[in-house]
C-alpha positions as CSV (number, residue, x, y, z in Angstrom):
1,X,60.5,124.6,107.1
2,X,63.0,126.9,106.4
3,X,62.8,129.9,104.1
4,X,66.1,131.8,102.5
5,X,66.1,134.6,99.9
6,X,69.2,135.1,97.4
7,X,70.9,136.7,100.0
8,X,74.2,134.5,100.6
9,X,74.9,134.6,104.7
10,X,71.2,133.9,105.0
11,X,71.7,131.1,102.7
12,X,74.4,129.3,104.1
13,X,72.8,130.1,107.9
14,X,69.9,128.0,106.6
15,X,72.1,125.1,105.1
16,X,74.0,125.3,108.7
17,X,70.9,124.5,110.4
18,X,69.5,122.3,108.1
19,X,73.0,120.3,108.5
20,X,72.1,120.2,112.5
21,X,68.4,118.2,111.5
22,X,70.0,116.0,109.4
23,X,72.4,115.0,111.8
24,X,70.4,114.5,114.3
25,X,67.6,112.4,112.3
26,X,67.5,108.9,111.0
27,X,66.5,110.3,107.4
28,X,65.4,113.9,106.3
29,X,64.0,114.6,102.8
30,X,65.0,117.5,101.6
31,X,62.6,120.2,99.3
32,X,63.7,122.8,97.3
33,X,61.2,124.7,95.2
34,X,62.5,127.8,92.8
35,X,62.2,128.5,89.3
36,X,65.6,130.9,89.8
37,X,68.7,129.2,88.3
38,X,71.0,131.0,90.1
39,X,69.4,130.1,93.5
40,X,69.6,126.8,92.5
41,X,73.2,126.8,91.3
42,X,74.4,128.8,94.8
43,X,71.8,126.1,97.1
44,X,73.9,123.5,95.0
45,X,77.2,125.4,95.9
46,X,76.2,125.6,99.7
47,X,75.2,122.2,100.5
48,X,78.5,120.8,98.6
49,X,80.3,122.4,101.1
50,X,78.4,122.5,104.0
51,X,78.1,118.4,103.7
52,X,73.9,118.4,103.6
53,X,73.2,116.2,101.2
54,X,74.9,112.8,101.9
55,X,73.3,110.0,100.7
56,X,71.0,109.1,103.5
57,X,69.1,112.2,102.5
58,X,66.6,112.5,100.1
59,X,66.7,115.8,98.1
60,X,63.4,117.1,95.8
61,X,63.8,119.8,93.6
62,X,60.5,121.0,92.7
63,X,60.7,123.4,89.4
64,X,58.6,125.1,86.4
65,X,62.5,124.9,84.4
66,X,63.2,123.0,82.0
67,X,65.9,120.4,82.0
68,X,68.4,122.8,80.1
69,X,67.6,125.3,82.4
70,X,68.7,123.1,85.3
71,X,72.4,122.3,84.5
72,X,74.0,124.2,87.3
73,X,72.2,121.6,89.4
74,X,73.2,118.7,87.5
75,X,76.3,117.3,89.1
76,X,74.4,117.4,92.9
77,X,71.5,115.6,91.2
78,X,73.9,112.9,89.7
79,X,75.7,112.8,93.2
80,X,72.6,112.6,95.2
81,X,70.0,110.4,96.6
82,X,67.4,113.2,94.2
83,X,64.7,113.5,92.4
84,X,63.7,116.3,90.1
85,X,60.2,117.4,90.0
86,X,59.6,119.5,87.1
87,X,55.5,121.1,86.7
88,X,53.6,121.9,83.5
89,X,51.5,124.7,83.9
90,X,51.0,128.3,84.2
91,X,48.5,129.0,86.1
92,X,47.6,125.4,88.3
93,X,49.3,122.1,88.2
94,X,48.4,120.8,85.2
95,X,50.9,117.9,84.5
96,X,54.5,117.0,85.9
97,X,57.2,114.6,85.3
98,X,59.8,113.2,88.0
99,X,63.5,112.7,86.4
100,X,66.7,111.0,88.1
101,X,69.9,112.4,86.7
102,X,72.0,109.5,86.5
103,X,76.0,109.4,87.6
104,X,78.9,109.9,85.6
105,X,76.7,110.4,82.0
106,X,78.6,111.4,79.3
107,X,77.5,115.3,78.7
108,X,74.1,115.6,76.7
109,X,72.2,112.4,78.0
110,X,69.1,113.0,79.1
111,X,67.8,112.2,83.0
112,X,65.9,109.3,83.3
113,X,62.1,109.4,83.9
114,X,60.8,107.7,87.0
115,X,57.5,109.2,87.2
116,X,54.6,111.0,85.9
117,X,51.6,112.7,87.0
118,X,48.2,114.1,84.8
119,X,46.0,117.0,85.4
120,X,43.4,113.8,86.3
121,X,45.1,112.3,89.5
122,X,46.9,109.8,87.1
123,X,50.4,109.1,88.3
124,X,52.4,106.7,86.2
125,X,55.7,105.3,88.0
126,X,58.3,103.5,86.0
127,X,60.4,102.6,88.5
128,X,61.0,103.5,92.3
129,X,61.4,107.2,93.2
130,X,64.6,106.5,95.1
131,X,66.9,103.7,94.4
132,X,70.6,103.6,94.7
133,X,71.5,104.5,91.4
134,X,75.1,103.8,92.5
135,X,75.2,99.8,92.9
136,X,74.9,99.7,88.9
137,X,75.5,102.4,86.9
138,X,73.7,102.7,83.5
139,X,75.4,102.5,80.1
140,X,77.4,105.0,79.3
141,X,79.3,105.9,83.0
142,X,82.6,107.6,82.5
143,X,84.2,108.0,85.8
144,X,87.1,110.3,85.7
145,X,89.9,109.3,87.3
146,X,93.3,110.2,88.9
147,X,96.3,108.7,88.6
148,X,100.1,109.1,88.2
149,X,103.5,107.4,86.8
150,X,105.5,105.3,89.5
151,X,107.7,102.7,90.3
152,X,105.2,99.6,89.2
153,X,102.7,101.9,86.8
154,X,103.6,103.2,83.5
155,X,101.9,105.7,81.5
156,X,101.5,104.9,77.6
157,X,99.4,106.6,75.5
158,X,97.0,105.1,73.0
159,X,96.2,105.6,69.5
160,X,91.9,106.3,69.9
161,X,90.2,108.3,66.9
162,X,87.3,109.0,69.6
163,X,89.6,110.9,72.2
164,X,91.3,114.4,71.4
165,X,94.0,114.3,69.3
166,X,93.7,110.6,68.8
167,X,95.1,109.2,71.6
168,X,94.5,108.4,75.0
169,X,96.4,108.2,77.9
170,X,96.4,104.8,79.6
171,X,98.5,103.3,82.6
172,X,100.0,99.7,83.3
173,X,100.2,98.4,86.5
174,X,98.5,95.8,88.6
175,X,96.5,98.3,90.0
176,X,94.5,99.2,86.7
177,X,94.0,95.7,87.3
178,X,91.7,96.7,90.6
179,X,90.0,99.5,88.4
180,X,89.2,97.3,85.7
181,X,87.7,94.8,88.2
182,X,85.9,97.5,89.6
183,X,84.5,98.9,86.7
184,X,83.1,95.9,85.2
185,X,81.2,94.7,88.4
186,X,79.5,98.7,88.6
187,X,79.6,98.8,84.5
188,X,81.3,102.2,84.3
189,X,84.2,103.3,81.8
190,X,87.0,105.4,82.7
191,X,89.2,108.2,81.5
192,X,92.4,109.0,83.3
193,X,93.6,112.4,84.3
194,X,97.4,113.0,85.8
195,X,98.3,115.7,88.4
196,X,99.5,118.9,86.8
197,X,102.4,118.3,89.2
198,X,102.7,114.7,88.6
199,X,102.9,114.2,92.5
200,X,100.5,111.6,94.8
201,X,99.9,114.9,96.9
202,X,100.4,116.5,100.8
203,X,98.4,119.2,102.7
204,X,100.1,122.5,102.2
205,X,100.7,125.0,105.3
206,X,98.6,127.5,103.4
207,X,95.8,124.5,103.7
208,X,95.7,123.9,99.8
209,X,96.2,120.0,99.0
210,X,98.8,119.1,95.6
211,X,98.7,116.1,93.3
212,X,95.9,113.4,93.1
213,X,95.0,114.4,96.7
214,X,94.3,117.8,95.0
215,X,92.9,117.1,92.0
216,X,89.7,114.8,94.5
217,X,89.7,117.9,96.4
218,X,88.9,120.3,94.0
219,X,86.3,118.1,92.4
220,X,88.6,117.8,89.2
221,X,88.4,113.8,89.2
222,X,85.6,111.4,90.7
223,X,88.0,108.8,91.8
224,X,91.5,108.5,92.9
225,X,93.6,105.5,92.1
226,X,96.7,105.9,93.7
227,X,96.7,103.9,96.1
228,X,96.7,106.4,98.9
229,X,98.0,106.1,102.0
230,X,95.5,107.0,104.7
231,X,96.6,110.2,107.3
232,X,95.0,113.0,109.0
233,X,95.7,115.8,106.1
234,X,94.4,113.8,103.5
235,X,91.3,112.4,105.1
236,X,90.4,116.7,105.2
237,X,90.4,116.3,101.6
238,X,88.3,113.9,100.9
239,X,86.7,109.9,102.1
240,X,89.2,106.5,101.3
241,X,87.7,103.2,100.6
242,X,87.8,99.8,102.6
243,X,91.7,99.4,102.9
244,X,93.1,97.2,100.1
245,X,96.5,96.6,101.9
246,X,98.7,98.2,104.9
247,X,102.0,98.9,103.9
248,X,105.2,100.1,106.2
249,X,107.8,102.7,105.7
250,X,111.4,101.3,105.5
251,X,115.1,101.8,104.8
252,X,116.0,100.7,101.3
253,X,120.0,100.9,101.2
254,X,122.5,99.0,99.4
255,X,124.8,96.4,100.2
256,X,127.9,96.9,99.6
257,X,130.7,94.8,98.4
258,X,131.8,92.4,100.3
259,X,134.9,93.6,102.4
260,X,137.7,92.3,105.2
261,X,137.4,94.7,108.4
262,X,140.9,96.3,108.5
263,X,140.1,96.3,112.5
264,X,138.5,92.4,112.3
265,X,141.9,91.7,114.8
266,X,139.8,93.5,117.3
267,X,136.6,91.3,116.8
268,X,137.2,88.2,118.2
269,X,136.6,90.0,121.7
270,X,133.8,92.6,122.9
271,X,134.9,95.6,124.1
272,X,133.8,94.6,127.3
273,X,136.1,91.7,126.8
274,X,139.2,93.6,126.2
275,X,138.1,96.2,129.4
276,X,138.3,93.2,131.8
277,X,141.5,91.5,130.4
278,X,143.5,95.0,130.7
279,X,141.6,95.4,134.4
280,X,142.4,92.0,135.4
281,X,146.4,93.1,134.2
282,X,146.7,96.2,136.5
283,X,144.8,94.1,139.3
284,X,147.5,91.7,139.7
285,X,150.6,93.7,138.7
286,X,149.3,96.2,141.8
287,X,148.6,93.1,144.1
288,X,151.8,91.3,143.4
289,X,153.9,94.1,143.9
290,X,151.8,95.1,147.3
291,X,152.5,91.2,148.6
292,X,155.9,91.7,148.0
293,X,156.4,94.5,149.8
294,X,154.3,92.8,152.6
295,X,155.8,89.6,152.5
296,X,159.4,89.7,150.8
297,X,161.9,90.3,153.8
298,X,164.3,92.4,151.4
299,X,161.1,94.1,150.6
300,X,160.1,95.0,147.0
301,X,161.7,97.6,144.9
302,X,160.2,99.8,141.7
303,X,162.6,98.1,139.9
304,X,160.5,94.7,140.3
305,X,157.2,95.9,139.9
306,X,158.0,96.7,136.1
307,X,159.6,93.5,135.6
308,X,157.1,91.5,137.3
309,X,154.6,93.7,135.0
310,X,156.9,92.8,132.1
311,X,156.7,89.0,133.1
312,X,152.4,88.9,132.8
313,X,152.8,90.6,129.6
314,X,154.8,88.0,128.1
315,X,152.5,85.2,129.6
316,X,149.7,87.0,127.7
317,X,151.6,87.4,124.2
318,X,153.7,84.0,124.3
319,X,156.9,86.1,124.8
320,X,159.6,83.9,126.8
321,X,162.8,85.6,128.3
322,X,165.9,83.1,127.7
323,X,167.9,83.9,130.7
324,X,169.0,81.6,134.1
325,X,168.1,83.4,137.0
326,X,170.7,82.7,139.9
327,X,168.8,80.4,142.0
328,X,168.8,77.9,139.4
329,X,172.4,76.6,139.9
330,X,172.9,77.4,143.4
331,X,169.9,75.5,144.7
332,X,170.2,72.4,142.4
333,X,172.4,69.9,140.8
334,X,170.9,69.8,137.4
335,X,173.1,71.0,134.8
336,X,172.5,74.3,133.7
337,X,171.7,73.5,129.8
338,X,168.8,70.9,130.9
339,X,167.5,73.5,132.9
340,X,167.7,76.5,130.6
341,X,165.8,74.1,127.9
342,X,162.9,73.0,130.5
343,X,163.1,77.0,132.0
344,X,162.7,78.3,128.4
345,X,160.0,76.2,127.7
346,X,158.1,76.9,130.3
347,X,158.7,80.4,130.0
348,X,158.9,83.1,132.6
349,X,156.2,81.4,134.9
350,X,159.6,79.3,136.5
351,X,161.7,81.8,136.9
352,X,159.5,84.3,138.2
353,X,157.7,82.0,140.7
354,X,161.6,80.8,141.9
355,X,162.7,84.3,142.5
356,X,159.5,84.8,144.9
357,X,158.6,81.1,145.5
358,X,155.7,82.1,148.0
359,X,152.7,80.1,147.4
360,X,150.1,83.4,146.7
361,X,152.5,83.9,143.7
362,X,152.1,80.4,142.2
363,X,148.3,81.0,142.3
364,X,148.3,84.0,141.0
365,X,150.5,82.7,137.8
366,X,148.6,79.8,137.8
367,X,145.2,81.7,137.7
368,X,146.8,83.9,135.2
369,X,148.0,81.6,133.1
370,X,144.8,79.3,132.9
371,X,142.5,82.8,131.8
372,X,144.9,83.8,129.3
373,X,145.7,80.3,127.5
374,X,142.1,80.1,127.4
375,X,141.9,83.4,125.7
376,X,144.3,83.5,123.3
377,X,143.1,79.4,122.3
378,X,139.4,81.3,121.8
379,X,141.2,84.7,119.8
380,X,143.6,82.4,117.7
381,X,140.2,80.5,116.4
382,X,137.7,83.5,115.9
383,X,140.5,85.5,114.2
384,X,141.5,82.5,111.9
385,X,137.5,82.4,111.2
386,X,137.2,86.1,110.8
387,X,139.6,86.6,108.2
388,X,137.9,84.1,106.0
389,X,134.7,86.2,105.9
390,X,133.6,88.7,104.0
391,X,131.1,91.2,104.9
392,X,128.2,92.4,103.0
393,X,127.9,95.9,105.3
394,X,124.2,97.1,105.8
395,X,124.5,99.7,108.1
396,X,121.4,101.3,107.9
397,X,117.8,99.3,109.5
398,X,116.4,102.0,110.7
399,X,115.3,105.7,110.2
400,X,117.7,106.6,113.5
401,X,120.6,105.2,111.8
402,X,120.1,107.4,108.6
403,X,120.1,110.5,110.7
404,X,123.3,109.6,112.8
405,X,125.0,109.2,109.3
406,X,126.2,112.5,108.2
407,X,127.6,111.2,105.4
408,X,124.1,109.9,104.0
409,X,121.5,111.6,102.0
410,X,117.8,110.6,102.8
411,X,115.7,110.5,99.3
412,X,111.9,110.6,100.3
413,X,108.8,110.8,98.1
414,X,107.9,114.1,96.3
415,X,104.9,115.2,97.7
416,X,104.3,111.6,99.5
417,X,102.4,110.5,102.5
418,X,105.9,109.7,104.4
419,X,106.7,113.4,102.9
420,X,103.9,114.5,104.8
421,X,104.3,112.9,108.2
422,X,107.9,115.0,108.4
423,X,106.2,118.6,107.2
424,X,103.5,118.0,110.1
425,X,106.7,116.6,112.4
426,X,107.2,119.1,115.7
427,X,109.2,116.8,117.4
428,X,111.0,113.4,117.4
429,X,112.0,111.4,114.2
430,X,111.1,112.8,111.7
431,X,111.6,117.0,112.7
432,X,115.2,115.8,113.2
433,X,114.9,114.5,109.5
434,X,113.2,117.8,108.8
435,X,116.4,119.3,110.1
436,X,118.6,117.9,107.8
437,X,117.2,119.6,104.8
438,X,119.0,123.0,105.9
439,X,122.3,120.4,105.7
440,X,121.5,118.9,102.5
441,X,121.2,115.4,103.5
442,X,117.0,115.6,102.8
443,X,116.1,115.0,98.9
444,X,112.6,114.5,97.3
445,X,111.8,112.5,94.4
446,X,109.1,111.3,92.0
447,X,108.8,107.4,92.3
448,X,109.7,106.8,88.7
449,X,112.9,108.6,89.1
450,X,114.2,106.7,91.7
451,X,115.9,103.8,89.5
452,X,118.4,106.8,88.2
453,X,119.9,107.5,92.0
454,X,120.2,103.5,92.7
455,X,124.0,103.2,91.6
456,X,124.3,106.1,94.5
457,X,122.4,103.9,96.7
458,X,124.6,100.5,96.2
459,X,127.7,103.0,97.1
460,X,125.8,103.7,100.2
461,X,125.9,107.7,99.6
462,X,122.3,107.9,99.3
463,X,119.3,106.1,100.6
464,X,116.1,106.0,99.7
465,X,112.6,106.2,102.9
466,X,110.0,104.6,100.8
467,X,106.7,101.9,101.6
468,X,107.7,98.5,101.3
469,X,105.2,97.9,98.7
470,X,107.4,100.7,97.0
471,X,111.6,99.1,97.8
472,X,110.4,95.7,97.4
473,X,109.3,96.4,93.3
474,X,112.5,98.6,93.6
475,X,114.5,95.6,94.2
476,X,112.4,93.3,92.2
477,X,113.4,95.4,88.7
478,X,117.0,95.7,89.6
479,X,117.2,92.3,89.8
480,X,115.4,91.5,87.1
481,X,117.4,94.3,85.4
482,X,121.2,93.1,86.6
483,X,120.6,89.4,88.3
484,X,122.1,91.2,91.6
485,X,120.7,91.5,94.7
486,X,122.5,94.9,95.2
487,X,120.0,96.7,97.8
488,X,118.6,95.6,101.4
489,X,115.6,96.5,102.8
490,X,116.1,97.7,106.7
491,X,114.1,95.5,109.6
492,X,113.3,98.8,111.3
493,X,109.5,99.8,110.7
494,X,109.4,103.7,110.7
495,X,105.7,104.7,110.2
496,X,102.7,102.0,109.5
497,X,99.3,103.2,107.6
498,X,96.6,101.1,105.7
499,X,96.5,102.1,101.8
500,X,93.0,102.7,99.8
501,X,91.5,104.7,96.6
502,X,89.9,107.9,97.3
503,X,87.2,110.5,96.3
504,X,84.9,113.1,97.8
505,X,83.2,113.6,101.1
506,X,80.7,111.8,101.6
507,X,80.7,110.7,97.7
508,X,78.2,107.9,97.4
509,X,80.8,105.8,95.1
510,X,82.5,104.9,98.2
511,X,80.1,102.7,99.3
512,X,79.4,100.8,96.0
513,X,83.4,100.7,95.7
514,X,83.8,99.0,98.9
515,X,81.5,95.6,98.2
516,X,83.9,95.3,95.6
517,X,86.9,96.2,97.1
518,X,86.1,93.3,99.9
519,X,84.9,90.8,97.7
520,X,88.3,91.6,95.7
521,X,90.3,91.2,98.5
522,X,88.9,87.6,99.9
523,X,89.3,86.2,96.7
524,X,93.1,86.8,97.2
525,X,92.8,89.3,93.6
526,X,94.8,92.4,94.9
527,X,97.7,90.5,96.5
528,X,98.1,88.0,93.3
529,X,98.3,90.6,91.1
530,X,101.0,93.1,93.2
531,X,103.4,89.3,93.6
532,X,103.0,89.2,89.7
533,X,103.7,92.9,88.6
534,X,106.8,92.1,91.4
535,X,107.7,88.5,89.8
536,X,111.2,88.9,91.7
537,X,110.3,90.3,95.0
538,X,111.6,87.1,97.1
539,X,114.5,86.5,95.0
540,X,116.6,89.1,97.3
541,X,114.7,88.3,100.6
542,X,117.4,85.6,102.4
543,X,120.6,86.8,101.2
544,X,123.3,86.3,103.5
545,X,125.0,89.3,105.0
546,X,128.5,87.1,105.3
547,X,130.2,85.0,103.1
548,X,133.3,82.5,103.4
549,X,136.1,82.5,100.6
550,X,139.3,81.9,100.5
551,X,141.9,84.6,99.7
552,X,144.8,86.1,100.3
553,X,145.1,89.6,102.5
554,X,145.8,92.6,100.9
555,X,147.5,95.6,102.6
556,X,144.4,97.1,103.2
557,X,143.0,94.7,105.0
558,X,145.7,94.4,107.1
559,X,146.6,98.4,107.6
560,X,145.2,98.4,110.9
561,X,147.3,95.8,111.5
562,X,150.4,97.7,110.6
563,X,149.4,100.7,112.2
564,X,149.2,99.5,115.6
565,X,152.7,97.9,114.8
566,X,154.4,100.8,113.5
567,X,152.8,102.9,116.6
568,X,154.2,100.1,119.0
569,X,157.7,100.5,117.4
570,X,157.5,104.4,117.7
571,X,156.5,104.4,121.0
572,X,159.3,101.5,121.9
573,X,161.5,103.9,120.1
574,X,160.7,107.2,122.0
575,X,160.7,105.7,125.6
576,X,164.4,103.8,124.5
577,X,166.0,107.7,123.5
578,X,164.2,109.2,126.6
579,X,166.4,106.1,128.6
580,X,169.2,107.6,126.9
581,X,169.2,110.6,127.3
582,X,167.7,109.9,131.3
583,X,171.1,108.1,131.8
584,X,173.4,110.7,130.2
585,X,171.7,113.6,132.4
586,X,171.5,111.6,135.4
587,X,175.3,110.3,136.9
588,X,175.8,106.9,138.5
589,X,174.5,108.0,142.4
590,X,171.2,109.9,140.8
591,X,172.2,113.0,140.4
592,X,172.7,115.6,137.9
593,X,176.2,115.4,136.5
């Protein structure tokens, strides 16, 4: 037994141990006898939030008040597994009554009696002492609850001549379709209340929580809707329901238009590709010209080593010298015309193997010009291929790609659980997306807003970090909006959590919600009734990132094209002055006239 006075430390030292019992028991019954209001309204206080009286424990306020007299303890009777013993009788015991404050009653209804006991002995008991009022509430329940605008819920307001000023505020959404299903299997009404900041809600650093998280926090609301995604911060504010779905963070970006790759000349080999042709050049230009100098018995001179470099260029790009090198007509009787046709067509394979005409040089041509035919067969196709196909560009899949991009805005959530996950971040992902806010490439948002940034998004300057529940009904009203499937949603999964409705600690609505909540979700409800508020959601899912057409190329397209050609003809034209101007410094022996 323990025994506190009205001062307030002493109080909540008492509460703190009591706390320790009942965590330690199976059940503890809880008795609190004073005829002082205000000891009653601070005890209620206290055990609110020192967690005491979850429902497991049985609380008995023993009193000589009246019911009126009692409200400060009203809402902790209506929360709590508690019955209200109230005595008749000045001097001994001479009658009492035991009353059960139901939950959620409108303001004025009177506690229902359970009990009753005579001067005699005589006790009368109308139904059990302790029941769980919660698995069917009475007539009459109004559960207030939160909830707020966004991308699949609308807010209308309805004309009622019972609310204030006539009308009442009222949502559309399939997930007042879960609310209604839930209030008709625990027979409770509703009334909706929006965030003052009309925001879902994030844990502060000063510790205070915003939005719908807020508004269960503070006790404002019994229940929110949301759905809220489950995290450390907001599980401090209050307890979350069986999970009615998991839903992932993703990259929702547009597509583009589709587009020729001015550079698509340089696609039809990797990188790597192009690395080991070029090697494979210098390989055997330095090889030949060391074998000649080995082998050749007039030796090789500096002279040969650029034509001979010369001559596996123009096996590469098809480019045939249409000259008769000496050895042709002083070596053989053919005429000279036969054999400047058969030389030209075979190109400057025969005349540079004659010149030589060692056998290590007719492999190494041979080699050469087996790997290059092959090559430029393979780049002729691919390219041929490549400039028939159009690209629908979706360059960002993950969150990694949107930071690289400087040129990108991020658009998150205001006030979000994703929001919250990069205003806890201390490292990784998301503190370099925390980073970019000092750049101006971090922007929040309400959900219901986003449809005004989505022509920003098509032109890839902005995209938008959002659930997947949350991009896919994007999508799914653009569509239905434009018949376009304009945006992409990225394969990259940034951040996973399981989603749920919410209310107090250790509120005993959780429990009656989740039987629902389960038998609602293995009847399929929940998920038929987000595919039909999304009736377009697959419409956009298989669209292909290429296309085929046929068309003509514009300058554009081809300007890388030209710029490698007019930087090939300046650089031709540079090293033919510097020639010049080489052979008018330097006289006919070499030296400096």
């Amino acid at each position: 037994m323990f025994k506190a006075a009205m001062n307030g430390s002493r109080l909540s030292q008492v509460v703190t141990r009591a706390r320790q019992v009942r965590v330690a028991s199976w059940m503890v019954v809880v008795v609190v006898v004073s005829d002082d209001p205000v000891f009653l309204a601070a005890f209620a206080q206290q055990t609110r939030e020192g967690r005491l009286l979850v429902w497991a424990t049985r609380l008995i306020v023993v009193s000589r008040r009246t019911l009126h007299r009692l409200h400060p303890l009203h809402q902790t009777l209506a929360l709590t597994n508690s019955l209200l013993l109230l005595v008749d009788g000045a001097v001994g015991v001479s009658s009492a009554a035991g009353w059960v404050v139901l939950p959620y009653q409108r303001p004025g209804v009177a506690p229902l009696r359970v009990a009753s006991w005579t001067a005699g002995g005589n006790l009368s008991l109308h139904r059990p002492l302790f029941w769980d009022k919660f698995s069917k509430f009475p007539e009459g329940s109004d559960v207030m609850v939160a909830m707020e605008e966004n991308h699949s819920h609308l807010a209308v307001m309805e004309p009622d001549p019972k609310a204030p000023g006539g009308v009442r505020l009222q949502f559309e959404g399939f997930m007042i379709n879960v609310l209604a299903y839930l209030a008709q299997g625990l027979n409770f009404s509703y009334t909706f209340r929006r965030p003052p900041d009309r925001a879902w809600g994030v844990k502060l650093r000063n510790g205070s929580f915003t939005g719908m998280v807020g508004q269960v926090h503070r006790e404002d609301v019994n229940l929110g809707l949301g759905p809220f995604a489950i995290n450390a911060a907001r599980y401090e504010a209050g307890d979350f329901t069986w999970p009615i779905n998991f839903m992932v963070v993703k990259v929702l970006g547009g597509r583009g238009s589709p587009e020729v790759d001015p550079w698509g000349f340089l696609l039809p080999f990797d990188p790597w590709v192009w690395a080991a042709l070029f090697s494979f050049f210098l390989l055997l230009s330095v090889t030949s010209y060391f074998l000649s100098t080995v082998f050749s018995k007039k030796g090789s001179k500096k002279e040969d080593f650029a034509t001979k470099n010369l001559h596996f260029i123009g096996i590469m790009f098809r480019q045939y010298p249409f000259h008769i090198p000496r050895w042709i007509n002083a070596s053989n009787s053919i005429p000279a015309n036969v054999l400047l046709n058969h030389t030209a067509s075979l190109g400057p394979t025969a005349m540079w193997v004659g010149e030589g005409g060692c056998w290590w040089q007719r492999v190494m041509l041979g080699v050469w010009m087996l790997m290059t035919m092959v090559l430029t067969r393979s780049y002729e196709g691919n390219l041929m291929s490549l400039l028939a196909v159009r690209h629908l560009p979706q360059p960002y899949q993950t969150l990694g790609d949107v930071v690289d991009d400087p040129s990108v805005v991020m658009v998150w959530e205001k006030q979000g659980a994703p929001m919250q996950a990069v205003i806890d971040a201390t490292f990784g992902i998301f503190y370099e997306v925390k980073k970019k806010e000092e750049q101006g490439r971090l922007r929040v948002l309400q959900r219901i807003d986003y449809d005004s940034i989505l022509d920003e998004v098509i032109r890839q300057h902005k995209v938008i970090i959002d659930y997947d529940l949350v991009t896919t009904g994007t999508i799914s009203k653009h569509f239905s909006r434009t018949g376009r499937c304009d945006l992409y949603v990225g394969h990259g999964n940034i951040l996973a959590q399981p989603i749920a409705l919410m209310s107090q600690k250790d509120s005993p609505l959780i429990p009656a919600l989740n039987e629902r909540i389960t038998s609602m979700s293995e009847a399929g409800l929940y998920y038929n009734w987000a595919k039909v508020a999304n009736s377009n959601s697959t419409s956009c899912e298989r669209v292909p990132i290429k296309i085929t057409i046929s068309s003509t190329l514009s300058i554009r397209q081809c300007s890388a094209m030209l710029m490698v050609l007019a930087g090939g003809l300046v650089v031709g034209l540079a090293v033919l002055c510097l020639e010049v101007v080489v052979a008018s410094v330097l006289g006919t022996d070499g030296v400096i006239s």
